[in-house]
Structures are given as C-alpha cells and as structure tokens.
mmJSON file of the N, C-alpha and C atoms, coordinates in Angstrom:
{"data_MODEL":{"atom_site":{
"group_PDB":["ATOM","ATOM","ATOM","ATOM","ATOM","ATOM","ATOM","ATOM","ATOM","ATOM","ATOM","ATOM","ATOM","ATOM","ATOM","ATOM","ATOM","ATOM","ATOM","ATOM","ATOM","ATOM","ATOM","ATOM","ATOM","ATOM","ATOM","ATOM","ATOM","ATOM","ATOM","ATOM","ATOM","ATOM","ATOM","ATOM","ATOM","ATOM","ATOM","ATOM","ATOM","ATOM","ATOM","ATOM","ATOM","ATOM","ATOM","ATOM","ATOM","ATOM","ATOM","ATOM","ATOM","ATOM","ATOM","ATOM","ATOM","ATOM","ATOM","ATOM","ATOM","ATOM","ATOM","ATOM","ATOM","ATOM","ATOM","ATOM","ATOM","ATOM","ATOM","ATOM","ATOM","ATOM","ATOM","ATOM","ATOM","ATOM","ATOM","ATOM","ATOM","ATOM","ATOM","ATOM","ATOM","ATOM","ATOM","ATOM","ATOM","ATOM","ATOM","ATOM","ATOM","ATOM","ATOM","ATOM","ATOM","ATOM","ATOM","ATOM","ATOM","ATOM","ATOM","ATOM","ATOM","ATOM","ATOM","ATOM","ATOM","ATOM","ATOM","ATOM","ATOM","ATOM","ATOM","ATOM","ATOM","ATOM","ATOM","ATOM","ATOM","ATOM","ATOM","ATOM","ATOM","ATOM","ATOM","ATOM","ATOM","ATOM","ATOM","ATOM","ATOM","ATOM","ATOM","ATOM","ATOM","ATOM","ATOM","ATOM","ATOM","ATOM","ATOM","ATOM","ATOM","ATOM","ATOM","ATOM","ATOM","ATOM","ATOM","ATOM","ATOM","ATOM","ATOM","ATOM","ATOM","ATOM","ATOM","ATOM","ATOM","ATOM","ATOM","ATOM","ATOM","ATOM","ATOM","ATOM","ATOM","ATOM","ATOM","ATOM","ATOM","ATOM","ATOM","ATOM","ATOM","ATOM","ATOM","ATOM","ATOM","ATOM","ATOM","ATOM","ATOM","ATOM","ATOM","ATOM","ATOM","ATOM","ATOM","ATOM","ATOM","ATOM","ATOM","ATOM","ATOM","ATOM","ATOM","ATOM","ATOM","ATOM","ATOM","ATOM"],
"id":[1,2,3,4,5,6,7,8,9,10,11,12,13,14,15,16,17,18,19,20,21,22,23,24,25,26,27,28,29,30,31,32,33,34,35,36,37,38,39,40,41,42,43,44,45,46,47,48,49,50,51,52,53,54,55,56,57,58,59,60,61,62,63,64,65,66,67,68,69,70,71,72,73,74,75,76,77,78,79,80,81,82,83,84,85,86,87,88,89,90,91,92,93,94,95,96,97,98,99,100,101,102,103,104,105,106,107,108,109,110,111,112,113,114,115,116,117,118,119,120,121,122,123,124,125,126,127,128,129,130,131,132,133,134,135,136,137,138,139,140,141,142,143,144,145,146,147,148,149,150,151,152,153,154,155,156,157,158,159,160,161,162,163,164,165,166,167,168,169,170,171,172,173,174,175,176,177,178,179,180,181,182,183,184,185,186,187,188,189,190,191,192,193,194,195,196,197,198,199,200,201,202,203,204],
"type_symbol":["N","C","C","N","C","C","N","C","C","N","C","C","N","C","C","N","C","C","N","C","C","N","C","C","N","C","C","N","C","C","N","C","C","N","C","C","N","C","C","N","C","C","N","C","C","N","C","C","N","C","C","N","C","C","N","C","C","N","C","C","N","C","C","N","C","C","N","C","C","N","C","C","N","C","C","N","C","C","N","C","C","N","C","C","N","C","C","N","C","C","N","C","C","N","C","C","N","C","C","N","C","C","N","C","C","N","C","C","N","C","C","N","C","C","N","C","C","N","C","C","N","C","C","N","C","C","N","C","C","N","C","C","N","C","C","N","C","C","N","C","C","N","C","C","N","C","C","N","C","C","N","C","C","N","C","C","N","C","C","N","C","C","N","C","C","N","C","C","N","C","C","N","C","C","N","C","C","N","C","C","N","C","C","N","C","C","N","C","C","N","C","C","N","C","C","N","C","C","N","C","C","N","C","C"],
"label_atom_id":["N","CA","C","N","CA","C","N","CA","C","N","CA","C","N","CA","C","N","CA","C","N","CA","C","N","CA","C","N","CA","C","N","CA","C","N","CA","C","N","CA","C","N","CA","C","N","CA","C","N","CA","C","N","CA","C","N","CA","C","N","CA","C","N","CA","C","N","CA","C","N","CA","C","N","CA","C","N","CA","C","N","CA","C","N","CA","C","N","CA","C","N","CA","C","N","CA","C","N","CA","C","N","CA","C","N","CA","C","N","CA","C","N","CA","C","N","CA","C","N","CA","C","N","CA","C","N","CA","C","N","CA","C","N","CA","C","N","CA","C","N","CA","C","N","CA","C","N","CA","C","N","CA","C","N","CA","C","N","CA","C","N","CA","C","N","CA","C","N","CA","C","N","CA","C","N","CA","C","N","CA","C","N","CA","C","N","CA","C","N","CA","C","N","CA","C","N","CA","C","N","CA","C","N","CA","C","N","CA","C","N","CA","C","N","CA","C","N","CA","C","N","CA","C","N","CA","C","N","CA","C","N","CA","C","N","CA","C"],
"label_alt_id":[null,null,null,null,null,null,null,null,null,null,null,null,null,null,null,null,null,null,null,null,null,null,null,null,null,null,null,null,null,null,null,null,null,null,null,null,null,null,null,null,null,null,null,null,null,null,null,null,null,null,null,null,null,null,null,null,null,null,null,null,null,null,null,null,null,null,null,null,null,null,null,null,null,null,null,null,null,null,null,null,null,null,null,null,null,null,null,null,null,null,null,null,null,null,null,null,null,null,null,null,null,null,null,null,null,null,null,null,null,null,null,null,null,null,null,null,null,null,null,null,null,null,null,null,null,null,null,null,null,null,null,null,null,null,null,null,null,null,null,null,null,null,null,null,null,null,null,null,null,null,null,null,null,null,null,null,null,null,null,null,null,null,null,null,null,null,null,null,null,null,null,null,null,null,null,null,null,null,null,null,null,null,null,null,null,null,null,null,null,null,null,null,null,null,null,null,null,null,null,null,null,null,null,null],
"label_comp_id":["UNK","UNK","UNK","UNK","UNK","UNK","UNK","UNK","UNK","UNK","UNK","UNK","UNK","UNK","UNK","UNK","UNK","UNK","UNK","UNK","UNK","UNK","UNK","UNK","UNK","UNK","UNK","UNK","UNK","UNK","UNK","UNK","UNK","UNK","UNK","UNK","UNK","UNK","UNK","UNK","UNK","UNK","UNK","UNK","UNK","UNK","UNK","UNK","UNK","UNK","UNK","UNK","UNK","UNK","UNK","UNK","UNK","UNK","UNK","UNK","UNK","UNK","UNK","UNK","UNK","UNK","UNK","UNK","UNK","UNK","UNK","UNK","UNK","UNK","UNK","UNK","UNK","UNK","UNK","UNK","UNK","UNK","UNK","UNK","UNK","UNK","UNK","UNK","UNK","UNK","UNK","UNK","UNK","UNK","UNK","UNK","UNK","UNK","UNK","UNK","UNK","UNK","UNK","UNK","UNK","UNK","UNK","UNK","UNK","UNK","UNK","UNK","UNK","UNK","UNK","UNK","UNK","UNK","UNK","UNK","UNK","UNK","UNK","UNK","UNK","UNK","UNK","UNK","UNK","UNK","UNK","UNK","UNK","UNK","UNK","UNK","UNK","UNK","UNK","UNK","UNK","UNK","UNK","UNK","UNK","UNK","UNK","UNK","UNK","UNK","UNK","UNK","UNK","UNK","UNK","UNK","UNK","UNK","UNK","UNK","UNK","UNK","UNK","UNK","UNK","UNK","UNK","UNK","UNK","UNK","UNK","UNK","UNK","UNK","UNK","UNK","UNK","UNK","UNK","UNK","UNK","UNK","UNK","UNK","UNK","UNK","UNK","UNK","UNK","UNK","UNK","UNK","UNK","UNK","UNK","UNK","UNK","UNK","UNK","UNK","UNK","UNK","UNK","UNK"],
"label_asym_id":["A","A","A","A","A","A","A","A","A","A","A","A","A","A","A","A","A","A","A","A","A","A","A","A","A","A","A","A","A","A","A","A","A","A","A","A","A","A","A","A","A","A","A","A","A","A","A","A","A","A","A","A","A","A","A","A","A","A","A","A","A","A","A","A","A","A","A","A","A","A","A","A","A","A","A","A","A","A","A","A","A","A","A","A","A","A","A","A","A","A","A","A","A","A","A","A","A","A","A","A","A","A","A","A","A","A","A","A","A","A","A","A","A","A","A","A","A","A","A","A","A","A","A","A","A","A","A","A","A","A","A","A","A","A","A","A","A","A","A","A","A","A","A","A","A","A","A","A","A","A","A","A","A","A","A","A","A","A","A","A","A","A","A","A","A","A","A","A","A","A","A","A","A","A","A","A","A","A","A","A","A","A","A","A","A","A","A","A","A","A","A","A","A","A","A","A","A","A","A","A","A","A","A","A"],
"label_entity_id":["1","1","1","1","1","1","1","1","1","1","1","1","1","1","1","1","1","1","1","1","1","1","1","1","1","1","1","1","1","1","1","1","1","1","1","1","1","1","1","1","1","1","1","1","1","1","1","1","1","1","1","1","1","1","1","1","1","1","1","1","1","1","1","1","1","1","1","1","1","1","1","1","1","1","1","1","1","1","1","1","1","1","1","1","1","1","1","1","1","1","1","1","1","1","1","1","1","1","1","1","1","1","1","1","1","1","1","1","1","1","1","1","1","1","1","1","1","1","1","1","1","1","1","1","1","1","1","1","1","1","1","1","1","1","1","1","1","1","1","1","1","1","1","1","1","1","1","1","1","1","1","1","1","1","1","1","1","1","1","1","1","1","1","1","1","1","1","1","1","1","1","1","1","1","1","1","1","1","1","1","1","1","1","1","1","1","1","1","1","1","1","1","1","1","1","1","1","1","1","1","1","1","1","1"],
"label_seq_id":[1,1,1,2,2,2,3,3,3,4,4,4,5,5,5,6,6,6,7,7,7,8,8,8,9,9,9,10,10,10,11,11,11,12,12,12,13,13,13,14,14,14,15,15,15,16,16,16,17,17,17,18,18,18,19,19,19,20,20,20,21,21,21,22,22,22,23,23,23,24,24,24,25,25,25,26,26,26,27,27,27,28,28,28,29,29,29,30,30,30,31,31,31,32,32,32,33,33,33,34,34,34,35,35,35,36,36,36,37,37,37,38,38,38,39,39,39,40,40,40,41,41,41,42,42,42,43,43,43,44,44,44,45,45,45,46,46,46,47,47,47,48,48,48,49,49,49,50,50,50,51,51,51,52,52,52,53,53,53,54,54,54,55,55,55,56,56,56,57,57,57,58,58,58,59,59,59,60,60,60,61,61,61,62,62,62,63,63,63,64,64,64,65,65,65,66,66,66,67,67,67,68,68,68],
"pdbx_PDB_ins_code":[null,null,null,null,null,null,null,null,null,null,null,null,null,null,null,null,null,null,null,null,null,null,null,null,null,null,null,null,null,null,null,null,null,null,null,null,null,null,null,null,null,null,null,null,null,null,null,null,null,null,null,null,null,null,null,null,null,null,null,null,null,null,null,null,null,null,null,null,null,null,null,null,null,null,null,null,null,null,null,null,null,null,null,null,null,null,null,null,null,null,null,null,null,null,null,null,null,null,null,null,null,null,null,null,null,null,null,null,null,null,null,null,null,null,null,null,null,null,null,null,null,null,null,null,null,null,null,null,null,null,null,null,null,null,null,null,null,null,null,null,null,null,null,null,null,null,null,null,null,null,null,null,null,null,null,null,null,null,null,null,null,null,null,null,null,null,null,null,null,null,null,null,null,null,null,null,null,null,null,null,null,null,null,null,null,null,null,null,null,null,null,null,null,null,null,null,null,null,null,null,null,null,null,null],
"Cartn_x":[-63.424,-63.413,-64.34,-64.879,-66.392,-65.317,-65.625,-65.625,-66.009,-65.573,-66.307,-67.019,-67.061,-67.965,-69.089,-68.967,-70.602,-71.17,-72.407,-73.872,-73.732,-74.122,-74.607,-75.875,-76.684,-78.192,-78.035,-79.259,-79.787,-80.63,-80.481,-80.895,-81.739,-83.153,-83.317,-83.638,-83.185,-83.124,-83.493,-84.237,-84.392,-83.092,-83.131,-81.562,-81.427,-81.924,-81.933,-81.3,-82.203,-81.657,-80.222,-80.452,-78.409,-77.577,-78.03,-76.957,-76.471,-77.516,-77.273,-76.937,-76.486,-75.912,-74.429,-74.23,-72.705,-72.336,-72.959,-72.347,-71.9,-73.0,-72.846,-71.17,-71.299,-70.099,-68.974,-68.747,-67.66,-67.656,-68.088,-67.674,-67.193,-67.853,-66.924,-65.724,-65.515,-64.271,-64.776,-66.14,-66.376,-67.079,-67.315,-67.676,-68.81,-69.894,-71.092,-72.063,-71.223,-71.612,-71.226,-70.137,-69.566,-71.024,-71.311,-71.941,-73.563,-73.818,-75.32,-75.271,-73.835,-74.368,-73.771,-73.273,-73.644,-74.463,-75.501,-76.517,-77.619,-77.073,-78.49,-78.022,-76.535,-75.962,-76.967,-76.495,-77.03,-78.243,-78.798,-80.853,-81.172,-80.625,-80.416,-80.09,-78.895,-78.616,-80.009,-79.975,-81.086,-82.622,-82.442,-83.796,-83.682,-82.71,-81.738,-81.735,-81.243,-80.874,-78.931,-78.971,-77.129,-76.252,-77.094,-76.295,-75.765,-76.51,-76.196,-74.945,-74.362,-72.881,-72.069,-72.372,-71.291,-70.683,-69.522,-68.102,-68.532,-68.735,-68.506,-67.353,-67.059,-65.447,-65.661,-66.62,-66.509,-67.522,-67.555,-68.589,-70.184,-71.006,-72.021,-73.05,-73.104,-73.817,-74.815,-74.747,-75.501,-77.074,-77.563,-78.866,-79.639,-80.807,-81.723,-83.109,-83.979,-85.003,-86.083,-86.692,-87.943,-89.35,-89.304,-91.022,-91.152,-92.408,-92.504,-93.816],
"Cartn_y":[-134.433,-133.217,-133.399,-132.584,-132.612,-132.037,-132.685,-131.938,-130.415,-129.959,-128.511,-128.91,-130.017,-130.677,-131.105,-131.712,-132.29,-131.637,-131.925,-131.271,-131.932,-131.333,-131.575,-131.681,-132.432,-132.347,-133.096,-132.392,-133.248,-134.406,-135.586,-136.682,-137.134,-137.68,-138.452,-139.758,-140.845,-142.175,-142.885,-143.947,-144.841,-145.489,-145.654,-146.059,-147.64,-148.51,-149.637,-149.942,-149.152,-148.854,-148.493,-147.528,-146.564,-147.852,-148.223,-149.458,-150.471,-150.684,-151.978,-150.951,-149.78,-149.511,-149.229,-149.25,-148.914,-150.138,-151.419,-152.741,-153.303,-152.689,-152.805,-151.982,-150.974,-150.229,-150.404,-151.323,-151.902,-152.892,-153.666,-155.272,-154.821,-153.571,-152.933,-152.13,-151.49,-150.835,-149.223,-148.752,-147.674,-147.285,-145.537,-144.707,-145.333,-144.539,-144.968,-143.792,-142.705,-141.862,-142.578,-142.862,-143.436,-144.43,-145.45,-146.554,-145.94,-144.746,-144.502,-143.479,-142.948,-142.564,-143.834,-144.394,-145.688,-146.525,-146.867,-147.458,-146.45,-144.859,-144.067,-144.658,-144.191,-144.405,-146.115,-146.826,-148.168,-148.373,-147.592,-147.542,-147.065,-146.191,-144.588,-145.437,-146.34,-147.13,-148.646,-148.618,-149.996,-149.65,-148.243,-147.815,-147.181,-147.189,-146.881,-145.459,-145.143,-143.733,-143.077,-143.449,-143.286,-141.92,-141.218,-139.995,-140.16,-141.235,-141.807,-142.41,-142.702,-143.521,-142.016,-141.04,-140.264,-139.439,-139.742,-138.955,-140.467,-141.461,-142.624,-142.803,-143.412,-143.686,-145.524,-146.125,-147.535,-147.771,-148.71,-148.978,-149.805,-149.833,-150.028,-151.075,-152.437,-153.543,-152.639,-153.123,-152.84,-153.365,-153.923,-154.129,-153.322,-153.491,-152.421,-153.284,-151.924,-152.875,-152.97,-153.739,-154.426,-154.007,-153.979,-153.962,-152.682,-152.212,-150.81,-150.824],
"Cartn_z":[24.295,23.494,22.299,21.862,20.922,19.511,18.474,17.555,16.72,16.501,15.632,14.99,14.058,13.208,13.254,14.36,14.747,15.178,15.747,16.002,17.179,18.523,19.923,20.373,21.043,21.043,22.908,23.177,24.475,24.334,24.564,24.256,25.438,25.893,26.537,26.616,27.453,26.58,27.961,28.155,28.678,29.331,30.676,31.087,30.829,31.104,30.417,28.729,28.158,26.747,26.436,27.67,27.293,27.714,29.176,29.428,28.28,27.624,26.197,24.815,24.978,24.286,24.371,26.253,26.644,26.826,26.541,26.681,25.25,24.526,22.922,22.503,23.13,23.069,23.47,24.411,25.302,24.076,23.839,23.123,21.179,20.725,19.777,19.692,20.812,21.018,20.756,21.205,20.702,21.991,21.729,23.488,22.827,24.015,23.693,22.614,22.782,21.361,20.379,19.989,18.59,18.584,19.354,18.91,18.467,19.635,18.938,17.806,17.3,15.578,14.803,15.296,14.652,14.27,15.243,14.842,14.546,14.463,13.761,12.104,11.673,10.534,9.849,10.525,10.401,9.734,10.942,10.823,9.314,8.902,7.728,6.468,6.803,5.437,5.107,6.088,6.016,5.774,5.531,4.984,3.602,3.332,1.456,1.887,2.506,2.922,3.035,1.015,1.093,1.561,1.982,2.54,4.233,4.834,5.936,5.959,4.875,4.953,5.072,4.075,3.873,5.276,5.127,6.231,7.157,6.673,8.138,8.358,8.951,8.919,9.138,9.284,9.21,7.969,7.049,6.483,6.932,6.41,7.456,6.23,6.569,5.585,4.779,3.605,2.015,2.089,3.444,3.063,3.372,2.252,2.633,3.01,4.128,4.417,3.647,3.141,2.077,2.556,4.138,4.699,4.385,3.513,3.927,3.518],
"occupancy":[1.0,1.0,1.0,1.0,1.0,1.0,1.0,1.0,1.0,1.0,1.0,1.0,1.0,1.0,1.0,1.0,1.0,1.0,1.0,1.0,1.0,1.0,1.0,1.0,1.0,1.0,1.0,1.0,1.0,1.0,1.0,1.0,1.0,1.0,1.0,1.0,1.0,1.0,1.0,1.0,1.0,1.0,1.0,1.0,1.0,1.0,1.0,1.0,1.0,1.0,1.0,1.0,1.0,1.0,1.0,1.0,1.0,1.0,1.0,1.0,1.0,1.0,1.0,1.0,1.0,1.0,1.0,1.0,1.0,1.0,1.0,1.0,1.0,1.0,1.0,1.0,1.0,1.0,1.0,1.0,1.0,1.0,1.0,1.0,1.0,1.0,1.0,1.0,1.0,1.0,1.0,1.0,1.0,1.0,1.0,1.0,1.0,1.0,1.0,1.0,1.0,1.0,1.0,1.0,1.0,1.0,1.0,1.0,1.0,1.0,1.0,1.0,1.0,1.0,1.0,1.0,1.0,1.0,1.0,1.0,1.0,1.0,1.0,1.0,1.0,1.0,1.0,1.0,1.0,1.0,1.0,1.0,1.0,1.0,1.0,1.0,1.0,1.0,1.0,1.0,1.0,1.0,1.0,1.0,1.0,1.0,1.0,1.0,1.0,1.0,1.0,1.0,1.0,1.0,1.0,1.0,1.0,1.0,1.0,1.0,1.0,1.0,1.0,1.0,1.0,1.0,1.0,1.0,1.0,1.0,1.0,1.0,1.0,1.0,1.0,1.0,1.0,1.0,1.0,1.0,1.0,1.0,1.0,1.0,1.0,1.0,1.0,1.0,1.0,1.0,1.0,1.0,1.0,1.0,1.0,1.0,1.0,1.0,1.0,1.0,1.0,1.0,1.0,1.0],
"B_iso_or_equiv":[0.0,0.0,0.0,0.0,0.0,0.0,0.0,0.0,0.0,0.0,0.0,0.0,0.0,0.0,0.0,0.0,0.0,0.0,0.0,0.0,0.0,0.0,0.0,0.0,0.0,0.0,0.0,0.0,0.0,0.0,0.0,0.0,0.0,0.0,0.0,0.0,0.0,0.0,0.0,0.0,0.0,0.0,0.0,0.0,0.0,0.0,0.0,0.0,0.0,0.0,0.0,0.0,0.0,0.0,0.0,0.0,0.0,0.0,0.0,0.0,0.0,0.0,0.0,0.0,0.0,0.0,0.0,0.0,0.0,0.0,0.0,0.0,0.0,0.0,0.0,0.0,0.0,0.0,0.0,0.0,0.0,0.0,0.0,0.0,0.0,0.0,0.0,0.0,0.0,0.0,0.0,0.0,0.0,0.0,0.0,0.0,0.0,0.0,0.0,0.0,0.0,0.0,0.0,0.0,0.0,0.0,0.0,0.0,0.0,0.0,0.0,0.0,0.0,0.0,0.0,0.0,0.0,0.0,0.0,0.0,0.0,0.0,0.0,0.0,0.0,0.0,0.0,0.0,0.0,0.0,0.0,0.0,0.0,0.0,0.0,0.0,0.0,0.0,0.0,0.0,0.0,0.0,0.0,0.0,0.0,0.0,0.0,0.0,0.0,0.0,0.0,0.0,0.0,0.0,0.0,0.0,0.0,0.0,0.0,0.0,0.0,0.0,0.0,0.0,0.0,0.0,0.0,0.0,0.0,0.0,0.0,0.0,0.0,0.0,0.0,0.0,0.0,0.0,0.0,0.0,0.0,0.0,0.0,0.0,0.0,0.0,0.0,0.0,0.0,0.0,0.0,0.0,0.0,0.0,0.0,0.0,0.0,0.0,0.0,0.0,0.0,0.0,0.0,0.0],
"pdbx_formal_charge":[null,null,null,null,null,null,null,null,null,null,null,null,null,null,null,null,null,null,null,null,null,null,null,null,null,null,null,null,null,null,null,null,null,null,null,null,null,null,null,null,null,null,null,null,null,null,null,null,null,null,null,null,null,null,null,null,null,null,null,null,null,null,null,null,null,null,null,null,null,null,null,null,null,null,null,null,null,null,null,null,null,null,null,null,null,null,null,null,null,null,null,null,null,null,null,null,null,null,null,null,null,null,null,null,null,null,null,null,null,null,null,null,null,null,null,null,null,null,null,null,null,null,null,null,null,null,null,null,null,null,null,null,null,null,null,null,null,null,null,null,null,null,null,null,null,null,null,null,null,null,null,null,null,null,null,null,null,null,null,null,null,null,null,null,null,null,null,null,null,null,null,null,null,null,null,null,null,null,null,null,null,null,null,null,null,null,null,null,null,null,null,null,null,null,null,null,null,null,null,null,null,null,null,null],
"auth_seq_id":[1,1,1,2,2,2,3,3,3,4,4,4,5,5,5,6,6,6,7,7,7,8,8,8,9,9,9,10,10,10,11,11,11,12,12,12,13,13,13,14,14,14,15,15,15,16,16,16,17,17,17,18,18,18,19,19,19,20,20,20,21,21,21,22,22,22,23,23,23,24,24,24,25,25,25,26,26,26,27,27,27,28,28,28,29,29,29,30,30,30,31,31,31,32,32,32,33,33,33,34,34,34,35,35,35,36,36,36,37,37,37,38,38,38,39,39,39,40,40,40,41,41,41,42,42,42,43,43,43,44,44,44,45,45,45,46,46,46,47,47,47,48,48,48,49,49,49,50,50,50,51,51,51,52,52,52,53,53,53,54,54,54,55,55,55,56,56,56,57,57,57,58,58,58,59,59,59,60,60,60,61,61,61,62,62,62,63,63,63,64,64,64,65,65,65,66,66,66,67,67,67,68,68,68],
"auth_comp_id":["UNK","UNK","UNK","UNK","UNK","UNK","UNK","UNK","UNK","UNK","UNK","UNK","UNK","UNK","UNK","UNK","UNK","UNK","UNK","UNK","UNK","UNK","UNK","UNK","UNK","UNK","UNK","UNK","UNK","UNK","UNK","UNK","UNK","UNK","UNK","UNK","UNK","UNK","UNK","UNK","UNK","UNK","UNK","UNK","UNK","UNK","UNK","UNK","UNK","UNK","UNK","UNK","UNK","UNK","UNK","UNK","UNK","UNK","UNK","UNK","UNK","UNK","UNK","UNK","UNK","UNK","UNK","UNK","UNK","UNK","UNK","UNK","UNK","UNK","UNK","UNK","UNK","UNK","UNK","UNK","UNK","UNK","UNK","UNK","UNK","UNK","UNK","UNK","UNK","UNK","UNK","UNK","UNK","UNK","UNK","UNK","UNK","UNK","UNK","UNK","UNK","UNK","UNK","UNK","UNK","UNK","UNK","UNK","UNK","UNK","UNK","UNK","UNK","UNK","UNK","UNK","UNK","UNK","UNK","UNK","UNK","UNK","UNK","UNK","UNK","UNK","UNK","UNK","UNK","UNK","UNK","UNK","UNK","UNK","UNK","UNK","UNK","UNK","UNK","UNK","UNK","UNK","UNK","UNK","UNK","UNK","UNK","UNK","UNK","UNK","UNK","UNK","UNK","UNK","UNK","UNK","UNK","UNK","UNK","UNK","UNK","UNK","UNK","UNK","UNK","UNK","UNK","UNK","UNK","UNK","UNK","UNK","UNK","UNK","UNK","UNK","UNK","UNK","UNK","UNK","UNK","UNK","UNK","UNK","UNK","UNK","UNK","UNK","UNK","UNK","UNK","UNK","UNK","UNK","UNK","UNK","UNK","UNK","UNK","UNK","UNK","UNK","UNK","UNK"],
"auth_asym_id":["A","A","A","A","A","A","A","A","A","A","A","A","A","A","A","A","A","A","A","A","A","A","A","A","A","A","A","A","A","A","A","A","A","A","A","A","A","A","A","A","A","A","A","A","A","A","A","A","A","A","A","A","A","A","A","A","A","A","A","A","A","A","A","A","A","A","A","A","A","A","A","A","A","A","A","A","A","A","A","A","A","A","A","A","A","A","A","A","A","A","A","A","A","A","A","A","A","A","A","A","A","A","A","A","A","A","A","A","A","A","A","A","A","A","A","A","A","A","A","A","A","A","A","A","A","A","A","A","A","A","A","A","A","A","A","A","A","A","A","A","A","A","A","A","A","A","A","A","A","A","A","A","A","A","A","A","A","A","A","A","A","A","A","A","A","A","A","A","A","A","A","A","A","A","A","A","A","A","A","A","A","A","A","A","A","A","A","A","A","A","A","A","A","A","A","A","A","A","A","A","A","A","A","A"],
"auth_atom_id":["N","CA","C","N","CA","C","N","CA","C","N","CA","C","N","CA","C","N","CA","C","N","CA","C","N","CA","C","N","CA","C","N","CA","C","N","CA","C","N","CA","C","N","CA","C","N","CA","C","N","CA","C","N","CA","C","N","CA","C","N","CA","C","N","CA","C","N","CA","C","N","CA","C","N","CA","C","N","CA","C","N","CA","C","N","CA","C","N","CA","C","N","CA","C","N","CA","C","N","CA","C","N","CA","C","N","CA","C","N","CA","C","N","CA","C","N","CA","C","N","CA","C","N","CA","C","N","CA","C","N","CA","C","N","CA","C","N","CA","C","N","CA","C","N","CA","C","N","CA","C","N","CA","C","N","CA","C","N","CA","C","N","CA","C","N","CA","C","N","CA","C","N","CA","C","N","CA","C","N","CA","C","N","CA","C","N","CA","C","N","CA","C","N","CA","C","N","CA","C","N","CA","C","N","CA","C","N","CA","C","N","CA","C","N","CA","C","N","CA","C","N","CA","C","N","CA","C","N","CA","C","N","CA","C","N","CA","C"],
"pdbx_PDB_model_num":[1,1,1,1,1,1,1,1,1,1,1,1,1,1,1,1,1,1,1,1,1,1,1,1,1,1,1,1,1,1,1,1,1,1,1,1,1,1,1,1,1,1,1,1,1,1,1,1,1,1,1,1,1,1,1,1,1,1,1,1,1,1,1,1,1,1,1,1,1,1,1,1,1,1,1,1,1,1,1,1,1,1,1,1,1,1,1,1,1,1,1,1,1,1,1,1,1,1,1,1,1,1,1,1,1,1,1,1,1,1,1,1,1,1,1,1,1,1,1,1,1,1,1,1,1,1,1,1,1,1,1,1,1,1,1,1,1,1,1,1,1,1,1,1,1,1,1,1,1,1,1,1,1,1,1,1,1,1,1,1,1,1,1,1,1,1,1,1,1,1,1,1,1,1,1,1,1,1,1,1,1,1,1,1,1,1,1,1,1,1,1,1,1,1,1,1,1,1,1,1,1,1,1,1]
}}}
C-alpha cells in the first residue's frame, strides 16, 4: 500500500543494479523501496544537503562529501 504522502515515479534501473539493491535490502530489514530512498536520502546528506534528512525516520551519518 503506497502512502498519500509520497510521490510515485517510473523508475528505470539496470537489473543487476536493482538486484544489489534487493540484497542490500534483505540484509537491512528494508523493501527495496525503503532502501533506494534511502540511499537517495544518504547521497543528499553526503553532499550537505540537510533537507534530505527531514521526515527520515532513520538517521543517516553526518559526513559530508569534500571532493567538489
């Protein structure tokens, strides 16, 4: 069941890729949606992008990335 809240999009993704994200997803305890706004969330904070944390429901490491 989808939330009212969120936003729905058609995604196309490399199946290889999706697989290592539904394995990534199995070994956290999360579907494999939860895990890929997870690691968008992730990506978002590690580029100092603090509006990416807000409404998370897990917290997501404080580093930010330096190369730019």
């Amino acid at each position: 069941m989808t939330s009212p809240d969120k936003k729905s999009f058609l995604l196309r993704i490399d199946p290889e890729l999706w697989s290592e994200i539904e394995r990534l997803a199995a070994q956290e305890l999360r579907s494999a949606n939860a895990q890929v706004e997870y690691l968008l969330r992730d990506a978002l904070a590690r580029r100092g992008r603090d509006a990416a944390t807000r409404g998370a429901t897990r917290a997501v490491g404080g580093a930010k990335d330096t190369k730019r």
